[in-house]
C-alpha positions in Angstrom: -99.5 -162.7 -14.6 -95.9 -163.1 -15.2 -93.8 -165.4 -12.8 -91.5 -162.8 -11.7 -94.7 -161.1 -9.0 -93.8 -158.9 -5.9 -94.1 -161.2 -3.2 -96.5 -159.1 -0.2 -94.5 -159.8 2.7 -96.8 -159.3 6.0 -95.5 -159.3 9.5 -97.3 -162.3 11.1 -99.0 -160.1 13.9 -101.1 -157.9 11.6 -104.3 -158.2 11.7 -106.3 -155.9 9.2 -105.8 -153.5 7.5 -107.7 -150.9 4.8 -107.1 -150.2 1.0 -108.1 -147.2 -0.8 -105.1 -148.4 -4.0 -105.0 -150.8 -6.7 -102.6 -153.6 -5.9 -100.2 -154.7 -8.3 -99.7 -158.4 -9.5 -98.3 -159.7 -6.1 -98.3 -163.0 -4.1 -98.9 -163.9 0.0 -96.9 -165.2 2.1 -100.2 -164.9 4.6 -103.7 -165.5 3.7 -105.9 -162.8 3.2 -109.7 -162.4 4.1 -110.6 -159.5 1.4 -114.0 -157.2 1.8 -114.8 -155.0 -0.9 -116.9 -152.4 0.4 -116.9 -149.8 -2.4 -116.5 -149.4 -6.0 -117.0 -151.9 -8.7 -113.4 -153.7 -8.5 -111.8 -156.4 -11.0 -109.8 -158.9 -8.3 -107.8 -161.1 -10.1 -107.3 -164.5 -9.0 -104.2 -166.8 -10.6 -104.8 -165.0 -13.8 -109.2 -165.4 -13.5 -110.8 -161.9 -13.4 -114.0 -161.7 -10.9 -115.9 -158.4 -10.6 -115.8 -157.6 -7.0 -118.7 -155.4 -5.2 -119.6 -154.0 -2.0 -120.6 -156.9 -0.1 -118.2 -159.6 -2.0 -115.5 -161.5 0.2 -112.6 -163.7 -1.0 -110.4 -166.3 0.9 -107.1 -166.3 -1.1 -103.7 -167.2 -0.1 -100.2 -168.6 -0.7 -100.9 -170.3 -3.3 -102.6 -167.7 -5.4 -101.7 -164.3 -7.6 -103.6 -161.7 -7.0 -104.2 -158.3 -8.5 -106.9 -155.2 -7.6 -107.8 -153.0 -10.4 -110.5 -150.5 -9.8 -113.8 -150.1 -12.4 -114.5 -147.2 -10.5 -113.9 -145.2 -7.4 -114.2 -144.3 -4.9 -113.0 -147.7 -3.7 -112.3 -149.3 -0.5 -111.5 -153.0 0.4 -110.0 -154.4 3.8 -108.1 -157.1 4.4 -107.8 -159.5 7.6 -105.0 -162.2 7.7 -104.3 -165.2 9.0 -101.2 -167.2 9.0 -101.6 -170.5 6.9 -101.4 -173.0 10.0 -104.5 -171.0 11.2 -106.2 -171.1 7.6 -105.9 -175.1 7.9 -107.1 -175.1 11.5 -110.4 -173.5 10.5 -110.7 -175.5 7.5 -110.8 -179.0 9.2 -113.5 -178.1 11.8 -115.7 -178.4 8.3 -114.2 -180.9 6.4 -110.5 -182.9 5.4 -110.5 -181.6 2.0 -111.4 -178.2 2.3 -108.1 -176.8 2.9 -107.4 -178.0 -0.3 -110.0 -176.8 -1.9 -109.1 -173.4 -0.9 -106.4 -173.3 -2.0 -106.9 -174.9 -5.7 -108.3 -172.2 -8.5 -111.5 -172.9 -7.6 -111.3 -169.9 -4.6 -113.4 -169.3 -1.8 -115.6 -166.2 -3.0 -119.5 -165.0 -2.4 -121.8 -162.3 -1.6 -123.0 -161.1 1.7 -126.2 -160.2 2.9 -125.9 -156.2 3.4 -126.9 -156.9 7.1 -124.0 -159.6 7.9 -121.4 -158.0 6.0 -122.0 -154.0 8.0 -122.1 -156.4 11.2 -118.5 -158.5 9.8 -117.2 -154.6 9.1 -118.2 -153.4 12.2 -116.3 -156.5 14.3 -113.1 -155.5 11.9 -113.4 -152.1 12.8 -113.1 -152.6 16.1 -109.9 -155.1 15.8 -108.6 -152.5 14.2 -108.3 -150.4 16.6 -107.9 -152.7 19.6 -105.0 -153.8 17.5 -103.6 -150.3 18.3 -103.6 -150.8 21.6 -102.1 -153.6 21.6 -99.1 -152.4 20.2 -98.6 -150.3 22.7 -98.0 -153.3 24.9 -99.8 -151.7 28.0 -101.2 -155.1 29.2 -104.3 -154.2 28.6 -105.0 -156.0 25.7 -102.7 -158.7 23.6 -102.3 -159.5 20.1 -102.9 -163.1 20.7 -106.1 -162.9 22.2 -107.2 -160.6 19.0 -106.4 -163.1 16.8 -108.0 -165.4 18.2 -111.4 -163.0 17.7 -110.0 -162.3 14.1 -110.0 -166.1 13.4 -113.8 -166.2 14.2 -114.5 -163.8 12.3 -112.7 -166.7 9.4 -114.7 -169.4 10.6 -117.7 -167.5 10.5 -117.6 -166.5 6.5 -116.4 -169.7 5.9 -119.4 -171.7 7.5 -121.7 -168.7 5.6 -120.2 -170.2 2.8 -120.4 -173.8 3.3 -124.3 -173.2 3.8 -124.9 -171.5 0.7 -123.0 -174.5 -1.0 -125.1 -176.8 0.3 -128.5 -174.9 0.1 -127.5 -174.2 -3.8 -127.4 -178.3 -4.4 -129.9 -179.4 -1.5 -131.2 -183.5 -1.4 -134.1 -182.0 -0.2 -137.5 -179.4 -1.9 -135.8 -175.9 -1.5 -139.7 -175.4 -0.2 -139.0 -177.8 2.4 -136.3 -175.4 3.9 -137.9 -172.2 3.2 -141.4 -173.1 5.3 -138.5 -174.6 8.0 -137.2 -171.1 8.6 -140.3 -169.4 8.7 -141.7 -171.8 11.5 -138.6 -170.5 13.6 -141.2 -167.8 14.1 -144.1 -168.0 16.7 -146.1 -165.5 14.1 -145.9 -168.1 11.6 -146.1 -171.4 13.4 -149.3 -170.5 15.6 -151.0 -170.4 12.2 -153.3 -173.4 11.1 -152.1 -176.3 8.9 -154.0 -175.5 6.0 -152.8 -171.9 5.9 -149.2 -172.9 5.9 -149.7 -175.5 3.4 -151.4 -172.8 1.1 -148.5 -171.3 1.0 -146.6 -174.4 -1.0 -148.8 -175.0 -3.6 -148.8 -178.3 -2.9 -151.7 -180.7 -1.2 -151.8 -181.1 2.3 -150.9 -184.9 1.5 -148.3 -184.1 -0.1 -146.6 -182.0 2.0 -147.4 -184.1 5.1 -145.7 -186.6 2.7 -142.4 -184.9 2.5 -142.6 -183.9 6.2 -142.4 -187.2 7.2 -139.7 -188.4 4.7 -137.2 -185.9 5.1 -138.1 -185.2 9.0 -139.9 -188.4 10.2 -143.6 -186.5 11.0 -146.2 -185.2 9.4 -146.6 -180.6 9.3 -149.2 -181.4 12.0 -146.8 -183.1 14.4 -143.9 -180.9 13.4 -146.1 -177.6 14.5 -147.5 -179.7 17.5 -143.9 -179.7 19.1 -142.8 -176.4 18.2 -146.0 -174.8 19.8 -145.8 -176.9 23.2 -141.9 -176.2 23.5 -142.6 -172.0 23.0 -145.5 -172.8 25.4 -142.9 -174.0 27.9 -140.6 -171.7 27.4 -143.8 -169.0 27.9 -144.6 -170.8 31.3 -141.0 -170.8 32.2 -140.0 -167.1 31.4 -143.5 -165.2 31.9 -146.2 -164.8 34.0 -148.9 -165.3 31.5 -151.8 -167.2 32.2 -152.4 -171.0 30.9 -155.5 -169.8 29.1 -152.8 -166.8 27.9 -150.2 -169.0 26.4 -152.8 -171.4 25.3 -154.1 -168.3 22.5 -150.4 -167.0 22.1 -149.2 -170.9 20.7 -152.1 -171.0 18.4 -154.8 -173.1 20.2 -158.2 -172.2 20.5 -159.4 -175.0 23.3 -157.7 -174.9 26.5 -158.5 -178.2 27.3 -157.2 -180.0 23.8 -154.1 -177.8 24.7 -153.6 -179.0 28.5 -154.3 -182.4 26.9 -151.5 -182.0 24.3 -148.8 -180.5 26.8 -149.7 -182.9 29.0 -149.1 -185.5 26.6 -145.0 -184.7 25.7 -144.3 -183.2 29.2 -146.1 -185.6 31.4 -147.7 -183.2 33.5 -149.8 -179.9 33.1 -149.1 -176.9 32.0 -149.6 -175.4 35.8 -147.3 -178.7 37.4 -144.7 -177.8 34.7 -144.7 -173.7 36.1 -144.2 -175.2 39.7 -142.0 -177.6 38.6 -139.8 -175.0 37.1 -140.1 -172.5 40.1 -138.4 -175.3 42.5 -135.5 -176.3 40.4 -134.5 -172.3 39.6 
């Protein structure tokens, strides 16, 4: 791009706003949150050309060029800003160098999951129109506590972003994390140890291995406590019988289980229920 570029001059109280046109070489004076959300689009970054689809974000700012060229339309894009002061506020919640890592050539950019990126739109959407309201300076509704929702909206793709940078180059088996998230789930964690470790190809001593290094127990201990903290939260929240929540967290003897909750809660299941009911 040549040094002589249209600067975009943005008033510091927008928000968002949507594109259906190319932009011309241009730089910021804000930064800009871009959404591509149809069309295959070449976004070009201080002179680098990325092919931009529904579902891509970029962070650029200040101290890039940019340049929107559209591979084919129908295309649509939107943009949400943030003033540079606001940019750096976000970026040191994650770390001290990241504000300059956003803003060397080496630019914040990524795909969305189509889930996460209709629920992002959908929040912009409706800044957008509060932000009409607000102009109209009824009292109802202020610019300042929209931007404060707009800059969530920043620190939330930002900390997507930081997680898929650190999942890409983990110190730990990608496995490891996979059968993590899965035993979030009460479907998966109520199932036995030798089914779950099935599922990693690896030995049961192995895994128990790597259990233990990276998360100081075994799979058998790790399931342990996540079955007896749902079972609590089960005696807690419902009104299902012991011999109930016993089947629902995966046991199959009722007295192994009492045994076992008895064991990290110091008391019984039915003590823990009454316990509960008097400090509510």
């Amino acid at each position: 791009m040549t040094s002589n570029l249209e600067k975009m001059i943005l008033n510091k109280n927008l928000l968002c706003r949507k594109y259906t046109t190319p932009n011309r070489p241009h730089s910021h004076n804000m930064w800009e949150l871009i959404f591509f959300e149809k069309g295959e689009t070449a976004n070009t970054v201080n002179d680098v050309e990325y092919t931009a689809n529904p579902g891509d974000v970029f962070l650029i700012g200040p101290p890039h060029t940019h340049a929107i060229t559209f591979r084919s339309t129908p295309h649509l894009h939107r943009d949400l800003y943030y003033t540079d002061e606001s940019v750096r506020e976000v970026a040191a919640m994650f770390s001290e160098d990241l504000y300059d890592k956003l803003c060397s050539d080496d630019i914040l950019h990524f795909h969305i999951s189509s889930n996460t990126f209709q629920t992002i739109i959908r929040q912009s959407e409706k800044l957008e129109a509060l932000a009409v309201l607000a102009s109209m300076d009824n009292g109802g509704i202020t610019n300042d506590e929209l931007k404060k929702i707009s800059i969530s909206v920043l620190h939330f793709v930002i900390g997507l972003s930081q997680i898929k940078t650190i999942s890409a180059t983990p110190s730990y088996p990608k496995w490891l994390l996979d059968i993590i998230q899965r035993l979030s789930s009460p479907e998966y964690f109520t199932k036995s140890v030798e089914d779950i470790v099935s599922e990693t190809y690896y030995s049961h001593a192995t895994v128990s291995n790597i259990f233990r290094e990276y998360l100081g127990v075994t799979l058998s201990e790790y399931l342990i406590n996540l079955r007896l903290e749902h079972a609590a939260e089960l005696l807690t929240n419902t009104s299902k019988s012991t011999l109930e929540i016993c089947s629902a967290v995966g046991y199959d003897s009722l007295s192994y289980f009492i045994k076992q909750f008895k064991k990290k809660f110091g008391v019984t299941p039915h003590k823990y229920r009454l316990n509960t009911k008097k400090n509510q």
